[in-house]
N, C-alpha and C positions, 0 to 999 in steps of 0.2 A: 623503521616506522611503518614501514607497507604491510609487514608482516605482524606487527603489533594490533594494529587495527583491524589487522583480516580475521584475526583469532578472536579476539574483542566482537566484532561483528558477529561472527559466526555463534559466537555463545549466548550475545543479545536477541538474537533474531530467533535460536532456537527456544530459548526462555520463554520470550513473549509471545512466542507462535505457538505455543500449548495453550494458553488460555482461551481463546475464542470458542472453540469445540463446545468448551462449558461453559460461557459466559451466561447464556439466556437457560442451559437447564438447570443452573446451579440457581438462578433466582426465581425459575418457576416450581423446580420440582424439589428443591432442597429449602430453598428460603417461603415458599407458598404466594408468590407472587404471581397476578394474570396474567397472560401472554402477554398483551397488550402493557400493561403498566413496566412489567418488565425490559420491555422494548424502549416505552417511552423514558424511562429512567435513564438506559444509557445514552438514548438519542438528547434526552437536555442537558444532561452532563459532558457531552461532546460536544455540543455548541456550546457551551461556555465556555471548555476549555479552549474551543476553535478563537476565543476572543481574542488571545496574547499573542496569537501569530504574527500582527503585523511589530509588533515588541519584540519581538524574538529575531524575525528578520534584520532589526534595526541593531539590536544588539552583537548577531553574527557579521554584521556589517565592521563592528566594532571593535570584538575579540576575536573572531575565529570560532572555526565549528570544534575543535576539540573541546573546548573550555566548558559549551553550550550542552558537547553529547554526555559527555560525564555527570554534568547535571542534570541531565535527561533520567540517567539513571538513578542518582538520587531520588530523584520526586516520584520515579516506579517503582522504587523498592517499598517506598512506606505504602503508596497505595495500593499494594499487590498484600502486605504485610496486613493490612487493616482487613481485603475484602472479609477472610473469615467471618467478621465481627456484624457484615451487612445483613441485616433481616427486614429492613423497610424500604418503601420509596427512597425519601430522603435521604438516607446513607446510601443505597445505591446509586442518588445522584452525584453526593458528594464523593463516592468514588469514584466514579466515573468520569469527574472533573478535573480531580489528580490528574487520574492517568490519562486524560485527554492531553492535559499541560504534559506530561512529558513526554507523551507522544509529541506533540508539536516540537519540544524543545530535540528531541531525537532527530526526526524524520527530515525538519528545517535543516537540520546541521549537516546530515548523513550524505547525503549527494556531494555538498562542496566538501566534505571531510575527505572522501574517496575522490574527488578530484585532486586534491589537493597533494596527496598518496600516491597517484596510481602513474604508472609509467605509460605514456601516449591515449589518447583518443579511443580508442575500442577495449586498452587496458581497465577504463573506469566500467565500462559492460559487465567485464569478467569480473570486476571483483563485486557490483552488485550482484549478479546473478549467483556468484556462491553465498553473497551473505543471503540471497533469496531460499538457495536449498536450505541453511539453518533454519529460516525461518517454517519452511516446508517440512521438516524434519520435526521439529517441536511439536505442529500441529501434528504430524503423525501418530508421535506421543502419546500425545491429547486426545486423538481420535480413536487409538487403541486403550486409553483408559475408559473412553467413554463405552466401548464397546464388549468389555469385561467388567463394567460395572455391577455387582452382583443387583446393587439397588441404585437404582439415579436419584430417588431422596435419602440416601445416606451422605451430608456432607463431608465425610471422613477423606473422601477420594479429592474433590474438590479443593479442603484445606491443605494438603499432602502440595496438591502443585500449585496452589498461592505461593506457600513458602516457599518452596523450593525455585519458583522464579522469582521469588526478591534476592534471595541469596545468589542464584546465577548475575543478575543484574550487578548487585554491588560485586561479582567479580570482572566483568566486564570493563565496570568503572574502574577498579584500581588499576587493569592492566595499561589502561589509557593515559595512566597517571604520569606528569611529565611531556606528553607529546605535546607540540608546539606549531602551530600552524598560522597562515599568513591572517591578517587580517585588513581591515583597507576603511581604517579611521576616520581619514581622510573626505569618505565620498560623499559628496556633496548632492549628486543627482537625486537622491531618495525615492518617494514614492510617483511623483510625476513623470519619471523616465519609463518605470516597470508600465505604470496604467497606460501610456500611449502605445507603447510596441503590441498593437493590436493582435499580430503572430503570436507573440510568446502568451499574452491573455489568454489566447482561442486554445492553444495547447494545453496550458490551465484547463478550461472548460470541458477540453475531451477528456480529460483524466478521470475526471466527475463517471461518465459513463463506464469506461471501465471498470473504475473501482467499485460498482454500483453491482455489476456482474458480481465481481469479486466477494464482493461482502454477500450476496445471494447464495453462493455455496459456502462459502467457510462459516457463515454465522446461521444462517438458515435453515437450509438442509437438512442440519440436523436433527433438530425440532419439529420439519416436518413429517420426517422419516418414521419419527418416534412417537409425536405428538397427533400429526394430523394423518397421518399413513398406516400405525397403529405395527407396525412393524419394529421386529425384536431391535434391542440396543446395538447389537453386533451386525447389523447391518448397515446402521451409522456409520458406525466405525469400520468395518470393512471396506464403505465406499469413501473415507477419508483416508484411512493405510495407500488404497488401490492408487488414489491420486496423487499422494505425498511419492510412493515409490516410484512412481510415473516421471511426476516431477526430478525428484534427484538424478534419475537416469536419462533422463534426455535435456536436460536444463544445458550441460556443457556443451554436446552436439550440436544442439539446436541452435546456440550462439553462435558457434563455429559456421554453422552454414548463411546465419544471418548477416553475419559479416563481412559475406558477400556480397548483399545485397541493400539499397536504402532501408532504413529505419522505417519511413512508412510502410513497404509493404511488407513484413513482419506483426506490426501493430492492427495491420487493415486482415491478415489470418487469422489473427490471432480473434478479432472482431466477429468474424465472421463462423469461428468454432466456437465461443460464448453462446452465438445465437440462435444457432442450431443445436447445440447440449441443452438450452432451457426450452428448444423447443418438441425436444423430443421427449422432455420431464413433463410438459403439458401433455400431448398427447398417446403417452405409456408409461407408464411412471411405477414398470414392474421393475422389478431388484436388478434384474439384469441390465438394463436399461441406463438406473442409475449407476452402478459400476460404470458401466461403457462411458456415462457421459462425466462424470470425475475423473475419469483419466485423460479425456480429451479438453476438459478445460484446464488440466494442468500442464498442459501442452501450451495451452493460448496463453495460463498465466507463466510459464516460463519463456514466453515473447515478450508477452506486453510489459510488465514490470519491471526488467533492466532494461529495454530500449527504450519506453516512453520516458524513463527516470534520467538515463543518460541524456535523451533528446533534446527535454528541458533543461538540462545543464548546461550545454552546448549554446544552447538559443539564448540563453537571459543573457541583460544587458550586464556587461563587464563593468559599468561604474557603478552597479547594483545586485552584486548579485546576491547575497543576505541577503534582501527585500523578495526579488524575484525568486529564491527559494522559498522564502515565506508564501507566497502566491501561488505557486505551486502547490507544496504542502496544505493550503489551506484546502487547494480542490480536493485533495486525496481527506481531509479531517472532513468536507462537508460530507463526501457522501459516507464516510466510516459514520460518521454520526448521524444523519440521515435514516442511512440506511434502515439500523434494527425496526424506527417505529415506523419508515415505510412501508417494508417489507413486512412485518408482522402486522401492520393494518391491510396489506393487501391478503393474507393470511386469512383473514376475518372472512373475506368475499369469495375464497377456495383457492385450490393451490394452485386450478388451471390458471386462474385471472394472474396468480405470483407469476407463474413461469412465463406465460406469454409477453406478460411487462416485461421481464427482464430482456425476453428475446428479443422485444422494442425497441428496448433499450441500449442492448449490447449493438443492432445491425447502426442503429446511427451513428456508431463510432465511425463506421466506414465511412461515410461522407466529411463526417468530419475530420477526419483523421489526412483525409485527401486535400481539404481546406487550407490546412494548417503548413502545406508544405511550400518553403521557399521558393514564390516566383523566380526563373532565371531574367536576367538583365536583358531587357529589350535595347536591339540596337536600333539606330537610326534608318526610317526608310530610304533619308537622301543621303547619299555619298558626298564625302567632305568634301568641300572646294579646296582645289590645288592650292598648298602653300608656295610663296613666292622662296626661291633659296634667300637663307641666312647672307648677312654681307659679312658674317664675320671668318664664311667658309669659301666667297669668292674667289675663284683665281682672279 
């Protein structure tokens, strides 16, 4: 079952990790949409999709994550199948809504799936962090198609890996077919137990930040490499190869040696190399530059993204935790969706005003990220008063 889901994983995560590369040029430079409306298409599209999370929570509470990820992939193969067909606003919202929905229905499932799989406590690290290289691989892909693109308004290249990740996906699903995992029917606690554990909230909240970094290179960059940089195609993609190989090569190391040590400070490096790669894209933002700084945030994103994912798996309430995945996952949906029309409206204002927001944004993970850690159990200042011996141990 370990082994089935790992393969499953790995070929999900590479799939869908080719798209983003071209999400925003395929609908500015192929479909003739504005930066900006392109942006905001997928950003409304993701907040709707963001709706059914606390649904999806309720339901994995119900069945189990296997039953939920399979269906995950159903609902991305059509909306992967359809984008070719998007040339408007409205179509790119309504795909964008799909695939919001099955991202949620994935990503909700994906943590307690591999808990559920995985042999001890830092075994569920390992098997995110290689479905994380799939996922880092795909974009590689992606990054090297965008980078050979002879034209970036020729859709040809675009429809080529639509397809081709619907088809990955529905094999994904079939190999899942059959697996059977716990579910907890039963729980009664729901959403009132998750909204009070103020720790596991705040953990939530930091997610937001990070993935805020995250969506800043993988969706961004791109575009402005290309778009606002005015720099050839092949250095996009250069600096997204540079980073993906980065990633796969130090992704297993890097756990190995984190292992070592708490979860926070892995997450609090990994913060703090976010903040200083986008602050060296504000203040020199030559080719070289960029290379250097893609490969050191995929150092941070090979920390942050299986520790913080395991962290919160770990910390949600055990009569809730559907629910509290859902919460989770909804931070990581807010700022995915967020994101494009944040970042492309800060776009508007120059790339310095982008990069230094992110730097902003990425350094406050560290406090927060410090917040969020497990007070230890304070003892009592007075030393207990002598108990009188038991009669029942009297001589």
């Amino acid at each position: 079952m370990r082994t089935r889901f790992a393969i499953a994983s790995i070929i999900d995560s590479t799939a869908s990790g080719a798209w983003p590369p071209f999400a925003l040029l395929f609908l500015v430079n192929a479909q003739h949409l504005s930066v900006t409306a392109a942006g905001m298409s997928l950003t409304v599209g993701g907040l709707i999709g963001l709706t059914v999370g606390p649904a999806v929570g309720m339901l994995l509470d119900r069945i189990g994550p296997a039953k939920l990820v399979i269906a995950s992939n159903v609902v991305r193969l059509a909306g992967f199948a359809y984008y070719p067909q998007t040339d408007t606003v409205a179509e790119a919202v309504v795909v964008a809504t799909v695939l919001s929905v099955g991202d949620r229905l994935f990503w909700t499932s994906n943590a307690p799936f591999a808990k559920a799989v995985s042999n001890g406590e830092r075994d569920l690290e390992r098997l995110l962090g290689r479905q994380s290289i799939g996922r880092f691989v795909g974009f590689g892909v992606g990054s090297a198609l965008v980078g050979i693109m002879p034209n970036v308004a020729d859709p040809t290249v675009y429809n080529v890996v639509n397809y081709v990740t619907a088809a990955l996906l529905g094999l994904a699903g079939v190999i899942l077919l059959g697996i059977s995992t716990p579910a907890n029917p039963t729980a009664k606690a729901g959403w009132p137990l998750v909204l009070r554990d103020r720790r596991y909230v705040a953990i939530c909240a930091t997610q937001i930040l990070f993935c805020l970094a995250s969506v800043g290179k993988y969706t961004v960059l791109p575009i402005v490499i290309i778009n606002e940089l005015h720099r050839p195609a092949w250095v996009a993609g250069a600096a997204m190869i540079i980073g993906t190989v980065v990633y796969v090569l130090v992704q297993e190391p890097v756990l190995r040696i984190a292992e070592k040590y708490p979860r926070s400070l892995g997450m609090i490096i990994a913060a703090g190399l976010f903040a200083t790669s986008f602050a060296a894209l504000a203040i020199f933002p030559a080719t070289p530059v960029i290379f250097a700084t893609s490969a050191v945030m995929s150092v941070a994103e090979a920390l942050f993204s299986p520790l913080s994912t395991a962290a919160a798996a770990d910390a949600a309430p055990k009569d809730a935790q559907g629910r509290a995945s859902a919460l989770f996952q909804l931070s990581w949906g807010t700022a995915v969706a967020v994101g494009p029309g944040l970042l492309t409206g800060l776009m508007t204002l120059g790339t310095t005003t982008l990069w230094l927001t992110l730097a902003v944004i990425s350094a406050a993970a560290v406090p927060a990220v410090i917040a969020t850690q497990r007070r230890p159990l304070q003892q009592s200042a007075q030393p207990e008063a002598p108990q009188p011996p038991r009669a029942d141990v009297q001589k």
